[in-house]
N, C-alpha and C positions, 0 to 999 in steps of 0.2 A: 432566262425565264422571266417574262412579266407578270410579277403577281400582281399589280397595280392597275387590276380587270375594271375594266367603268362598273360605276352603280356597287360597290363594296361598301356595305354598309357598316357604320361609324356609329350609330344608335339604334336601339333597340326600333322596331321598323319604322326606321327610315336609310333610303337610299340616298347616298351623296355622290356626285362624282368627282373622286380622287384618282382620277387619270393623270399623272405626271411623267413628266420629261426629266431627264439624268439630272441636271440643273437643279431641283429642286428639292427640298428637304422635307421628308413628311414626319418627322417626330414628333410628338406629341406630348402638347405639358394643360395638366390635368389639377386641377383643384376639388376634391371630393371631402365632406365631412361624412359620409357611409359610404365603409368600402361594401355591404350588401349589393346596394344601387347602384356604387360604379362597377361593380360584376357584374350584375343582371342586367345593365342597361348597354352597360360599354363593352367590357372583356368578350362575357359569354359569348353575344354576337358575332364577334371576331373571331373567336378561336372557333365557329364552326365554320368560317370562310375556309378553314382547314386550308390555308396558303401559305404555311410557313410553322414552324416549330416556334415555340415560345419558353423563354426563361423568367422563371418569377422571380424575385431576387425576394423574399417572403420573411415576416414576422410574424413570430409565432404561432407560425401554419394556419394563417387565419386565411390566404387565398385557398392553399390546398384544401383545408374543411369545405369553402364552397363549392368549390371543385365536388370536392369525391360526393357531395348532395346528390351532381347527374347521375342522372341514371344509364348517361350514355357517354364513351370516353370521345365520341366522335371521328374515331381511326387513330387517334392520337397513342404511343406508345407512351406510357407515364413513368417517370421517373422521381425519387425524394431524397432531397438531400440532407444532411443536417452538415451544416458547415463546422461547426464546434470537430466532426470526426471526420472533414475532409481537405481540411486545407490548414497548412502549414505556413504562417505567415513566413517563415526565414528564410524559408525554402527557394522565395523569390527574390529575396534579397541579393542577387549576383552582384548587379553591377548598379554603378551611381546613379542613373535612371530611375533604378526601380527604388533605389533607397531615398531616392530624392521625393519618388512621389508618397512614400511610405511618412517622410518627414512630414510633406504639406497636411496629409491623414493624421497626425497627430495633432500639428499646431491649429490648426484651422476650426478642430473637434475639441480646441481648449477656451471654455467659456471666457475665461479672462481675454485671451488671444481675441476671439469674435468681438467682444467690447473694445477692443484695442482698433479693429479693424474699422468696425459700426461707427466711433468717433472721426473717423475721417481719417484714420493713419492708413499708410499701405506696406505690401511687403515687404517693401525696401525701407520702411524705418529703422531703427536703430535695436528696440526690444526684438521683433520680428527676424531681424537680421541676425542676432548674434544667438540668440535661442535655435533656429533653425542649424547654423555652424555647428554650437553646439553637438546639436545630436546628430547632426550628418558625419561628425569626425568621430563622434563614438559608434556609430553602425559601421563605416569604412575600417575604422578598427577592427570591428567585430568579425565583418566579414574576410578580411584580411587575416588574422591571427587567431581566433578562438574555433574547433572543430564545431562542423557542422549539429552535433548531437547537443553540445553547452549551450547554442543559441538560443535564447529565451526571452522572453519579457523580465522574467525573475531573474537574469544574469545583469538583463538591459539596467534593471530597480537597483540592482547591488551595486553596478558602477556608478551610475549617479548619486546614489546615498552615500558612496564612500569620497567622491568628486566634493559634495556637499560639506563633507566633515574636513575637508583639503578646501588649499589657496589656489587663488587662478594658475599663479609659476608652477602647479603642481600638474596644473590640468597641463599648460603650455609642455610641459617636459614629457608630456607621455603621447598629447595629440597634435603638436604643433609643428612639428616636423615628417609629418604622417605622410604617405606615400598616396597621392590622387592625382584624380587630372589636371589640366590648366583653371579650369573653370574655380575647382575647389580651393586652388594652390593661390590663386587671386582673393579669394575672399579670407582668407587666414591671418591679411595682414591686419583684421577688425580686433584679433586678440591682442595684439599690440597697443591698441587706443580704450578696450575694456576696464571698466572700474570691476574691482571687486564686490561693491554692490550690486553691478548690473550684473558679475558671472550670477553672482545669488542668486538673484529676480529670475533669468533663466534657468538658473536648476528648478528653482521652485515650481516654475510653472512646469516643468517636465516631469518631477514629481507629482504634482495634482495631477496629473492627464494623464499618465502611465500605471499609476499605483492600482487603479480599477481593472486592467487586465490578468488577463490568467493565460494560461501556455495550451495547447493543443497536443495530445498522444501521438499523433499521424506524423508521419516524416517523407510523407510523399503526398504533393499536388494533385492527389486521383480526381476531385472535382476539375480543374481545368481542362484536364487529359479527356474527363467525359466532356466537356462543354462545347471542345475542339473537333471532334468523333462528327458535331452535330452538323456541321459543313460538309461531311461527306456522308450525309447519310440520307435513305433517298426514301424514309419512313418520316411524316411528321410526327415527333415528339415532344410533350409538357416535362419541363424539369422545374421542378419546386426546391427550391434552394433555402432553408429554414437559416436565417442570419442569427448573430449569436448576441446581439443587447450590449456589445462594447461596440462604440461605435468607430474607435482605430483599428478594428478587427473590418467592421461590417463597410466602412466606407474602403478600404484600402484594397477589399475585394473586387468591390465593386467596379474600383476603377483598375486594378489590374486586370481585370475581366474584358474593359473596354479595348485596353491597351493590348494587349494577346491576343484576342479574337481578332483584333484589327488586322493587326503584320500576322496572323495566320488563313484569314479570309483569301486564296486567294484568286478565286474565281467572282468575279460579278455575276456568273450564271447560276451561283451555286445557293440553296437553299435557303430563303431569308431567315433570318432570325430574329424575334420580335421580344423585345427587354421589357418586364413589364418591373419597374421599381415599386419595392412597398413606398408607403409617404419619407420623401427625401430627409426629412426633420427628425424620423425614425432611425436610419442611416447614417446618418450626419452629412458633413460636407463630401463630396467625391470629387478629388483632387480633376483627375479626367474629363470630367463633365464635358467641358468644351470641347475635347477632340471628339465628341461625337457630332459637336456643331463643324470642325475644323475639315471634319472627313467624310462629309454628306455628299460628297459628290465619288467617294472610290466605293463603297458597300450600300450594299442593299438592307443593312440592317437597320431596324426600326426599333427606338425607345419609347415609351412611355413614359415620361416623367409624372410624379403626381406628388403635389402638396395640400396638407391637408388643412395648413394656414398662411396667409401670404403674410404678415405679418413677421411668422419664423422664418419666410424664403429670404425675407430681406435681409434678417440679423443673419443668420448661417450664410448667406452667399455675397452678401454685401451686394457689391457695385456688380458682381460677376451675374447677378440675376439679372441685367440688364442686357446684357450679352445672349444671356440663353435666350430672352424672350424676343429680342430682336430676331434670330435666326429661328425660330420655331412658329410655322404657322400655323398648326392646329389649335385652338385654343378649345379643350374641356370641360366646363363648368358643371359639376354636380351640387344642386342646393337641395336637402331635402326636409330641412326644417321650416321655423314659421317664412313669412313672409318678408318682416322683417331685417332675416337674417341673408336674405335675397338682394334686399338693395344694402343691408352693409357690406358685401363682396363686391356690389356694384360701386363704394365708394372705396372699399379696397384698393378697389385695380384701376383706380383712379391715381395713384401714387406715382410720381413722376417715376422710381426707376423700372415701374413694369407698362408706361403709357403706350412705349410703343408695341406691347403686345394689343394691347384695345385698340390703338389705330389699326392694327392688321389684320383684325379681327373684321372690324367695321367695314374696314373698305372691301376685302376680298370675299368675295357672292361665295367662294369654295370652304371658308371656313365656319365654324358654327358655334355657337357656344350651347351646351346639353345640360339642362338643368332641372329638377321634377319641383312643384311647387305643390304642395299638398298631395293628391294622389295621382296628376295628369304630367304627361309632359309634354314637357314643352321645349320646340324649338325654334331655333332664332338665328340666321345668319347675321341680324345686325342688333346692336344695344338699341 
């Protein structure tokens, strides 16, 4: 199925043709300070091309409210979710994979971490490295030894605060000869070379970045089980997915989401699916991200990325916003305050690690950047 019809229009009327070839990646990353006018100008548009089911990944039902405004569902079968009573973060927890990306969703979402990052450090530094150990050898615990019903964030707090009141030899004696793969069994030999100032440093920052969550009722993934349905289902529907304001909850969704839907997509004929993200800074980091850059060429699924200041794209993703905006050639631009604030976006993304999204902007006649400046708008295939 080509939903990828010429003349599909991308802003409120105007026609653009977005005819592509398998090669080519059409995700879309979006800077809006009114999520009103990126609804009415951008979303609404789209979702009456009625070509594809849509997930809102949403904060505080602020898409859904504009939604349920129409007066008309547009054939669309509507679904709402509140993630707080549908998803069970442990539940995913099986194997190292998923614990691995559940890790990156903690550290990544710790302010100190991001500043650790921002300054030029990278994953493979030495805080980064032995923090991430850390808690990857206390969830493989987890998952290994404690029944599925004790897993908890509040189980997760108790062992670290009691890790915290104990000496590294104590952590060493309970996780250090722990039963994982090659991959894990190679990095263990870092508690060997740790001070015990530095186990500290990492508890602590595990503490500050975990102490804010709370546990979910649910014991069963019924959100993903619906999300999964929507590949075979030959209805388009809106599922409004209300995220829950922790953001090691809301980003770890977000990218399990990517990661499942992916190895479970497995027809390329079969029903597009179109991700509309609330602002990514709302989220926080989503470990995943780039496998939707990495796997543009196996699904047909379309993202919307949207930030609501490129300033936080840079601190939250570091170097890795460079990456996305390389491979994404739609470029977004909603402004709808003064003038002003028109060309400081324009000196924005002036920034070396998002230039090469301006050069591809500029050069290619197919992309556009959509932005209202007082009451008109206006479009513009080149700066």
């Amino acid at each position: 199925m080509d939903f990828y019809n010429k003349n599909n229009a991308l802003g409120l009327a105007q026609n653009i043709d977005i005819s592509l070839n398998d090669s080519f990646n059409t995700n879309i990353f979006s800077i809006s300070d009114d999520l009103q006018n990126m609804f009415d100008c951008f979303l609404l548009p789209n979702i009456k091309r009625n070509l594809g089911s849509f997930i809102f990944f949403d904060k505080n039902n602020a898409l859904y409210d504009l939604f349920s405004k129409q007066k008309d569902s547009f054939g669309y079968k509507i679904n709402k979710f509140s993630l707080n009573e549908t998803f069970n973060i442990f539940s995913n927890l099986t194997s190292e994979d998923e614990i691995q990306i559940f890790v990156k969703s903690v550290l990544r979402n710790c302010t100190e971490i991001q500043r650790y990052l921002y300054e030029g450090k990278t994953e493979i530094d030495l805080l980064y490295t032995q923090t991430d150990l850390i808690l990857t050898l206390i969830l493989i615990y987890l998952q290994k030894n404690i029944p599925f019903k004790e897993r908890s964030f509040s189980y997760i707090n108790k062992v670290i605060n009691k890790l915290n009141n104990n000496n590294l030899d104590y952590f060493k004696k309970i996780f250090g000869k722990i039963e994982s793969s090659y991959k894990i069994q190679s990095s263990i030999f870092h508690l060997d070379y740790m001070t015990e100032n530095e186990y500290k440093k990492s508890l602590s920052i595990l503490i500050d970045i975990l102490s804010n969550t709370t546990d979910t009722t649910t014991k069963e993934t019924t959100i993903i089980d619906s999300i999964n349905k929507l590949y075979q289902a030959k209805q388009p529907e809106l599922f409004f997915i209300e995220l829950t304001d922790i953001a090691v909850i809301d980003s770890f969704f977000c990218s399990y989401t990517e990661e499942y839907c992916y190895k479970n997509n497995l027809s390329k004929q079969s029903y597009p699916i179109i991700y509309v993200y609330a602002p990514l800074e709302k989220i926080g980091y989503v470990p995943n991200l780039h496998k939707l850059i990495e796997n543009k060429k196996k699904n047909n699924d379309v993202h919307i990325l949207s930030f609501n200041s490129i300033p936080t794209a840079i601190k939250l993703y570091g170097k890795d916003i460079r990456i996305i905006m390389d491979e994404i050639p739609y470029g977004l631009l909603l402004q709808t305050q003064k003038e002003k604030n028109i060309n400081l976006i324009q000196k924005l993304l002036s920034n070396t690690c998002i230039s090469n999204l301006i050069t591809k902007i500029s050069s290619d006649p197919t992309s556009l950047i959509l932005y209202k400046k007082t009451d008109n708008i206006s479009i513009q295939k080149k700066l």
